[in-house]
C-alpha positions in Angstrom: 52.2 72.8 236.7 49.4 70.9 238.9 48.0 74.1 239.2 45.2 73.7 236.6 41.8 74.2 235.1 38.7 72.3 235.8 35.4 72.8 233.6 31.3 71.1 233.6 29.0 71.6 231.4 25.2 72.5 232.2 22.7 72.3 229.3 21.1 76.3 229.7 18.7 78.4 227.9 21.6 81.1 227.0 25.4 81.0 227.2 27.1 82.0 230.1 30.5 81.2 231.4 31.5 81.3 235.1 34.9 81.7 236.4 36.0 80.6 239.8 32.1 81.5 240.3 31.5 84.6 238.9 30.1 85.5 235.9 32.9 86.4 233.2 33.2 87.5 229.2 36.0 84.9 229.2 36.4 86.1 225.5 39.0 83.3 224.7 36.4 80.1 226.9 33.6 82.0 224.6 35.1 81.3 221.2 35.8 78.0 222.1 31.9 77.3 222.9 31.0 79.5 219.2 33.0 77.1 217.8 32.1 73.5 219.2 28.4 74.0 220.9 25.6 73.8 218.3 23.2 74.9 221.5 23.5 77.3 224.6 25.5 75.9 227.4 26.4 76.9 231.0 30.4 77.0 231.7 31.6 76.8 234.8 35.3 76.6 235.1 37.6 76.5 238.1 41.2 78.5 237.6 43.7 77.1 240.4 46.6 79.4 239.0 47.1 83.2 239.3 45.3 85.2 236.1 47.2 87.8 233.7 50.2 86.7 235.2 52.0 84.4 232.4 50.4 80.6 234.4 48.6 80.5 230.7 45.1 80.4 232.6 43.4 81.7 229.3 44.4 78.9 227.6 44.1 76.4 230.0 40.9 77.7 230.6 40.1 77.2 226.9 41.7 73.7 226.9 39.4 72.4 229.5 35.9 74.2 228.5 37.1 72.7 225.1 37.4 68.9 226.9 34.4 69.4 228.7 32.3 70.1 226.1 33.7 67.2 223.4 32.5 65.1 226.8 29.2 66.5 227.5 28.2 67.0 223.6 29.7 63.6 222.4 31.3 65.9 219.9 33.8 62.5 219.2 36.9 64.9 218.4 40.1 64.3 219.5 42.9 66.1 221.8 44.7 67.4 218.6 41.3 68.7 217.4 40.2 70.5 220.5 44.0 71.3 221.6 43.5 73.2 218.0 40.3 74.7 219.0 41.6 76.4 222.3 44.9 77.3 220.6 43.2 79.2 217.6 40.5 81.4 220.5 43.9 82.3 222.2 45.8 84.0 219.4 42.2 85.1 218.0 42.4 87.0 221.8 45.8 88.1 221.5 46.7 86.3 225.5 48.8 83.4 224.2 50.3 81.6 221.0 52.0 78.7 222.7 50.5 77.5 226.1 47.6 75.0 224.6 50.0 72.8 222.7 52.3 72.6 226.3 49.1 72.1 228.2 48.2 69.1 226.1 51.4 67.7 226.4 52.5 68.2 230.2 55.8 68.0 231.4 58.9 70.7 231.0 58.1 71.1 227.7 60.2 72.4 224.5 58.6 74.5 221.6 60.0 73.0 218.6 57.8 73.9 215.8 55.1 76.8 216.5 51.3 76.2 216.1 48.0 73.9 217.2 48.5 71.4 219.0 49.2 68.7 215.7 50.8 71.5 213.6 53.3 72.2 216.1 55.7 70.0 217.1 57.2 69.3 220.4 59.7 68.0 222.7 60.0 67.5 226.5 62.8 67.1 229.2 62.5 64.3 231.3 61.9 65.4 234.7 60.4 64.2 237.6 56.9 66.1 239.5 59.7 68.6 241.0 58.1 71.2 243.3 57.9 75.1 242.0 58.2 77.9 244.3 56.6 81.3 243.2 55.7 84.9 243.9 53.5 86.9 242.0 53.4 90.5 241.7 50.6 91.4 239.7 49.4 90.7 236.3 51.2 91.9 233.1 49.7 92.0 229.5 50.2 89.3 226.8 48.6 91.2 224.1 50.3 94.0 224.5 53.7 92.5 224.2 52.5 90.5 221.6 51.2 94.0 219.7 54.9 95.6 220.2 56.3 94.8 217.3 59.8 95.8 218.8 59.2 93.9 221.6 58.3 91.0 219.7 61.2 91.5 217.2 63.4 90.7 219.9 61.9 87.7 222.1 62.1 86.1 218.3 65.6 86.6 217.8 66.3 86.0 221.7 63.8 82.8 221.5 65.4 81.3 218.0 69.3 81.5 220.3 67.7 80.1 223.2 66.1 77.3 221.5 69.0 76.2 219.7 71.6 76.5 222.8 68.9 74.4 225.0 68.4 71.8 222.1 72.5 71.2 222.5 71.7 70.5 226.6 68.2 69.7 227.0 68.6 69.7 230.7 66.5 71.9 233.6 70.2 73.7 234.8 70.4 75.0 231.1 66.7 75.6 230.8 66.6 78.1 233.7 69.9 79.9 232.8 68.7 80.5 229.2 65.3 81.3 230.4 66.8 84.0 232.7 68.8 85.0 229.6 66.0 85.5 227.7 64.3 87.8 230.3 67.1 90.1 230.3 67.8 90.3 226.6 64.3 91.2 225.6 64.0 93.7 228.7 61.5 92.0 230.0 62.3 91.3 233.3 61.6 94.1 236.2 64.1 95.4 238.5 62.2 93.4 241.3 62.6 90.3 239.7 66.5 90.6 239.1 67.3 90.7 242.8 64.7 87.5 243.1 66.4 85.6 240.9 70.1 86.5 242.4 69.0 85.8 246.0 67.9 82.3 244.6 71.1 81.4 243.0 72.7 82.5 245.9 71.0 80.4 247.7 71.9 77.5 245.0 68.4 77.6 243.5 67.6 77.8 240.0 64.9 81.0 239.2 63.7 82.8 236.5 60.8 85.2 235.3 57.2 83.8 234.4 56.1 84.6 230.8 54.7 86.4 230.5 53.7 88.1 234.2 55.2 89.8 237.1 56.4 87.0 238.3 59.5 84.9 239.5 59.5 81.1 239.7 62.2 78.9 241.4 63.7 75.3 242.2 65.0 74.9 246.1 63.9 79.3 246.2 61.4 78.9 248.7 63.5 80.6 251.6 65.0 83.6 249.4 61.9 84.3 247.4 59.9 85.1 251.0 61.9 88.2 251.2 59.9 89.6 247.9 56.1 88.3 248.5 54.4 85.5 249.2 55.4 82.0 248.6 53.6 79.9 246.7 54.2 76.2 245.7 53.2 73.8 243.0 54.4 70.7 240.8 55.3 70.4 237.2 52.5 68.5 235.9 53.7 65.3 233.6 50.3 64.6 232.4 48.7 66.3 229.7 44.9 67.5 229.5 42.7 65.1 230.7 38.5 64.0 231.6 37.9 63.1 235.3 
């Protein structure tokens, strides 16, 4: 979605990485500067989307420190190379394993193959900038879905079905119905989140849950989603990673 990162550069006499303007660890931002700054550098990145709550702000955070530095160090790499970079700090971290290569991509985008952005492989359905509605709840942790191996044994087997049944209909009805699917199937969806999405279809929206977060986003769910938090609003994004 248009609901992105933003990074600059500083040269500085010691590392240090600001998010949103505070001081952070930003464990996943911090591997990507150990692995393309050769000096110590100031970071200071702007997250528009919620954190911990499946918008992949880790890795888009990553992604852009990762542009921003190839910019400001003349580093000469290219957006395969540095989508690799930020890919390989997020599963180091445990918060992602698929958000970089979407990121660098843009659009609704279809997993194909897993890995870096020019090991994976990808695929997108053609959609316009449509607007997203979306409540948040609160955050819910990546890594330790990703460490359940049970868990994890499941959203594979659920993922491989869902994947092949939206590759027959690459279209965003069938997207959000499997995606819903999926939810349920891996027992990931909260009890909250299954009367969202039911007020939204009966509404004659199209809603699932945000992966991985406490979270609920919808097409045309503006007006039923109200009744479970606040609203919020974006665009899917058809451009990929970029320098302004």
């Amino acid at each position: 979605m248009d609901i992105g990162a933003t990074t600059t550069v500083f040269p500085s006499k010691e590392t240090i990485i600001f998010l949103n303007g505070h001081e952070s660890e930003a464990p996943v931002s911090r591997l990507v500067v150990e692995k393309l700054a050769n000096s110590s550098v100031r970071v200071a990145t702007e997250l528009k989307m919620p954190q911990g709550s499946g918008f992949g702000a880790s890795g888009a955070g990553a992604l852009s420190c990762a542009y921003a530095l190839n910019a400001k160090l003349d580093s000469g790499l290219t957006a395969n190379q540095l989508g690799k970079v930020a890919h390989l700090a997020e599963v180091a971290c445990g918060t992602g394993l698929g958000d970089v290569i979407a990121q660098n991509t843009g659009g609704l985008v279809i997993r194909l193959k897993p890995g870096a952005p020019g090991i994976g492989s990808v695929d997108c359905i053609p959609v316009p900038p449509l607007e997203v509605d979306y409540v948040v709840r609160g955050p819910l942790s990546t890594e330790e879905v990703l460490s359940d191996l049970q868990t994890m044994k499941e959203v594979n087997s659920s993922g491989e079905r869902a994947l092949n049944q939206l590759l027959k209909k690459p279209t965003l009805e069938n997207f959000m119905d499997l995606s819903w699917k999926f939810a349920l199937e891996t027992n990931l969806a909260r009890d909250w989140m299954v009367d969202a999405v039911e007020a939204v279809k009966s509404y004659g929206g199209l809603a699932s849950m945000v992966m991985l977060g406490d979270a609920v986003f919808a097409f045309d769910g503006k007006t039923p989603l109200s009744q479970f938090g606040e609203v919020k609003s974006a665009k899917i994004s058809l451009g990929c990673a970029r320098l302004d």
